[in-house]
N, C-alpha and C positions, 0 to 999 in steps of 0.2 A: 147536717144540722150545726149550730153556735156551739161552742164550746159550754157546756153548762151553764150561758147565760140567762137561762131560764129562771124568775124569780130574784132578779140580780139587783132591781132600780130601785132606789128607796122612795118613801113616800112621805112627801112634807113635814116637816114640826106644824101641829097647829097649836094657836093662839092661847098661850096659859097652861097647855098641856105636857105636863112632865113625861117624857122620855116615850113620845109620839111619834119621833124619828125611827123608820125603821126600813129594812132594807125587800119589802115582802109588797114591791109592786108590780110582778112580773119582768114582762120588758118594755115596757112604757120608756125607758127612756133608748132603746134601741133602733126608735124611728125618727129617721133625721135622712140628709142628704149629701153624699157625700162628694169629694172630686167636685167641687165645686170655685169658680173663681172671679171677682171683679170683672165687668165688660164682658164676657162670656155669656153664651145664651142658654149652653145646655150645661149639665154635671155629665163628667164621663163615667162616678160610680166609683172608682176605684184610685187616683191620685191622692194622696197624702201630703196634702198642703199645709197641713198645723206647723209642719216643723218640728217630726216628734225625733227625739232622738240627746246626745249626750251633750251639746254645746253648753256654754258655760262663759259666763262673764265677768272681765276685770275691771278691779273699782282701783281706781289712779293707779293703774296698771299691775295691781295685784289681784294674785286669785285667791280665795276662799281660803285653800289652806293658806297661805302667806300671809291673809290677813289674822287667821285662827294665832298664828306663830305670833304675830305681834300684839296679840291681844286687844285687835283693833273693832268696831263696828263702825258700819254704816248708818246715818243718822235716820237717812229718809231710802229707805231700799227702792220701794216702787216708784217715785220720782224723786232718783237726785237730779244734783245741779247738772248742767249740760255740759258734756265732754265728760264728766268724770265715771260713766257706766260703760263699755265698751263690748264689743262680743270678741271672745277668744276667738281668733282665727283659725286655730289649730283643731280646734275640738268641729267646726260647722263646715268644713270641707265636702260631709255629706249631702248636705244641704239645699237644696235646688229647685225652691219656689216658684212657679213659673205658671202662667195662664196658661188655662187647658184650650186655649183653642189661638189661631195663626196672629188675628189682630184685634185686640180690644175694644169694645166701641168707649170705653168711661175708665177713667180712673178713681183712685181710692180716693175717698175727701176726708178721711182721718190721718192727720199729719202731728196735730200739737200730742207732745208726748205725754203730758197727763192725762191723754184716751187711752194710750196704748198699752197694749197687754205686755208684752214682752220686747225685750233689744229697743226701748223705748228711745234710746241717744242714738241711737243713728240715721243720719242726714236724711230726712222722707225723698224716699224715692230711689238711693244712691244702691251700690253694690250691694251696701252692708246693711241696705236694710232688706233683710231675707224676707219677713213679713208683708209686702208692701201688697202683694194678689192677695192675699189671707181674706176672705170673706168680710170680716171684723171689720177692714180697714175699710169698708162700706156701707154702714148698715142697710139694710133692705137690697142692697144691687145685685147681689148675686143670685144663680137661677138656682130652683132647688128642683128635685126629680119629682116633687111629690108637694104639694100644700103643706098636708098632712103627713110628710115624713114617707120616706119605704123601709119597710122590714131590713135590719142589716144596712141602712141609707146604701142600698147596691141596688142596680137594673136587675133585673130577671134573668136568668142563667147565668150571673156573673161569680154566682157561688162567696164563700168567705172571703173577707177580706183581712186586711192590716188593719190595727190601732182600734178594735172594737169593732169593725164593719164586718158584723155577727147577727144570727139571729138565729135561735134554735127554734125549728120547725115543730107545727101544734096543729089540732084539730081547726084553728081558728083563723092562721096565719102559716105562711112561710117565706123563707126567704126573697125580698124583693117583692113584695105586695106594698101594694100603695096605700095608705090610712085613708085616703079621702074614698075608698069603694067599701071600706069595713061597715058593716052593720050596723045602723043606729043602738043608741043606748038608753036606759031609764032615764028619766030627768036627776040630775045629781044636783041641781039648784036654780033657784029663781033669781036674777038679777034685774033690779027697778029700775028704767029708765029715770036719768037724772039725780040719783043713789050715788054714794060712796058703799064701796064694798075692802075689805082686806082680801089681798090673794096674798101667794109665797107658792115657789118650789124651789127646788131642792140642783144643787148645779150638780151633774154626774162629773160631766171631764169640763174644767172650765178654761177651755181656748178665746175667752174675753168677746168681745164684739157688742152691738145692739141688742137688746130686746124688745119687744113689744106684745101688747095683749089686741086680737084683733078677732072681728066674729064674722063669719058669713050670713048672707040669709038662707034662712028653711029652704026658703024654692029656688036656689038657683046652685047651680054646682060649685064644689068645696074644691075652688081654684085662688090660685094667688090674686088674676086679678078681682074676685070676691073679695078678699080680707084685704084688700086696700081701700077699698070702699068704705070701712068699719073697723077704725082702729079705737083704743080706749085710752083716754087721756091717762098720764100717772098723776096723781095728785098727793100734796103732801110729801113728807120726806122718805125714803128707803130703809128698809130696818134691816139687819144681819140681826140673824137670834138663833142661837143655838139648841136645841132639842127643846123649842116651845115656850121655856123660860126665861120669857120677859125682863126678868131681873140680868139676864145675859147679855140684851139685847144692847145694837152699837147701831149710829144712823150714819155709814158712807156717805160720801157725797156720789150719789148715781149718775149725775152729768148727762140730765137728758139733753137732745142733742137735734134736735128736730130740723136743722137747717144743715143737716149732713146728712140724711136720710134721702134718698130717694123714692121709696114708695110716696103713693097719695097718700096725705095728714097723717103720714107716720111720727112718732115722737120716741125714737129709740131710748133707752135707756144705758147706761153699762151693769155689768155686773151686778144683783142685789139678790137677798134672799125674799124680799117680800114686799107689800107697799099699796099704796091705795090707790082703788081706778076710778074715775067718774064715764058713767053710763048713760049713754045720750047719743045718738045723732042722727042724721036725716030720717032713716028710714025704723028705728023706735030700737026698743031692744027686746026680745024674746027670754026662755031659760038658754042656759047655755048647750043643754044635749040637743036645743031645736035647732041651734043657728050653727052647730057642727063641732067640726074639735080646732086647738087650740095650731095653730104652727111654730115649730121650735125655734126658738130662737137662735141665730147665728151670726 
């Protein structure tokens, strides 16, 4: 079994409501897919492509403490001017992002450094940019094991993994079960063809990339290419709000991004806590428990 991640995932601030955030979602947020990369067909389950680990960055060739020492800051952290953010060489030595499979068929189409999550100044594509397979740097292109996520994002017998790739085992689920075979659920809402609706959740671990809100239909199976068929436009601006309190709340620029996207009429998003969808297309819109569950964003 996961390590007591059982009860671990929190569950949205909603709208107006004071101190709504709370950490008593179960493991909702422990289905996802892992070992995953740009051009590649399958996730192998178990490679650890985030980049997790100690590296660390020099701003005009100082580090953190050096800067601490001269009581200096950074204007613009998450995008300064080019050249002036660097990765420590010394500290990513471990480092070794690499396609999980022989020859790629597509590369990343995120290159401009105000997409990018992290090591944002280095040359796209070059040695130093360690990120460049990262899933992120593609929105929609990479495969996932699962629509709807696996238990632990690991194959079946592959047991626990690194960096979260967990799932403690229940009467309901266990390790490596696929969300698209779980049991339907009550209806938890009605959504009106051609409506504005607010959603939001909650980031657990945020390794940056695309999002998007996409639905299947009832009668056909809760596959990728289903939820490309029926994406949900974002409308309106992206809100960051902290435990429900409006009075909190900040509008990011989310940077949808819809001509670097590779699924059909996707329109990825970056990073947001929340935002409005418009509800409409070809084939109508259902409640959301009819038309299946939700695929994580990556």
């Amino acid at each position: 079994d996961g390590h007591d991640c059982g009860g671990s995932c929190p569950v949205s601030a909603h709208n107006g409501k004071a101190r709504s955030l709370n950490a008593s979602n179960g493991q909702s947020c422990y289905w996802f897919s892992n070992g995953c990369t740009v051009g590649c067909s399958a996730c192998d389950g178990s490679s650890n492509h985030v980049g997790h680990g100690h590296q660390t960055f020099l701003y005009n060739g100082l580090s953190g403490n050096a800067l601490r020492a001269r009581n200096m800051t950074i204007p613009n952290p998450f995008n300064p001017p080019r050249g002036r953010m660097t990765l420590n060489a010394t500290t990513a030595k471990s480092l070794a992002i690499k396609p999980n499979c022989a020859a790629p068929t597509s590369k990343p189409t995120i290159c401009d450094p105000s997409l990018r999550t992290a090591n944002t100044q280095a040359e796209c594509g070059s040695a130093e940019d360690i990120y460049y397979y990262s899933p992120w740097r593609a929105p929609g292109s990479a495969p996932v094991i699962d629509a709807c996520g696996s238990a632990g994002g690991r194959h079946p017998g592959q047991g626990i993994g690194g960096a979260g790739a967990q799932f403690q085992n229940t009467s309901v689920a266990k390790q490596g079960d696929v969300g698209s075979a779980l049991p339907s659920m009550p209806s938890q809402a009605s959504w009106r063809a051609g409506s504005l609706v607010e959603v939001g959740w909650t980031v657990m671990a945020n390794h940056g990339g695309g999002y998007a809100y996409r639905l299947a239909p009832a009668g056909e199976p809760l596959t990728e290419a289903s939820f490309q068929q029926l994406p949900l436009d974002f409308v309106g601006p992206s809100v960051l709000r902290w435990d429900g309190e409006t009075s909190t709340q900040a509008e990011p620029d989310a940077s949808n991004q819809p001509e670097c996207a590779h699924r059909v009429h996707s329109h990825p998003a970056c990073s947001h806590a929340g935002g409005q969808l418009k509800l409409g297309g070809e084939r109508g819109i259902r409640t959301v428990s009819e038309q299946g569950c939700e695929p994580a964003g990556r």
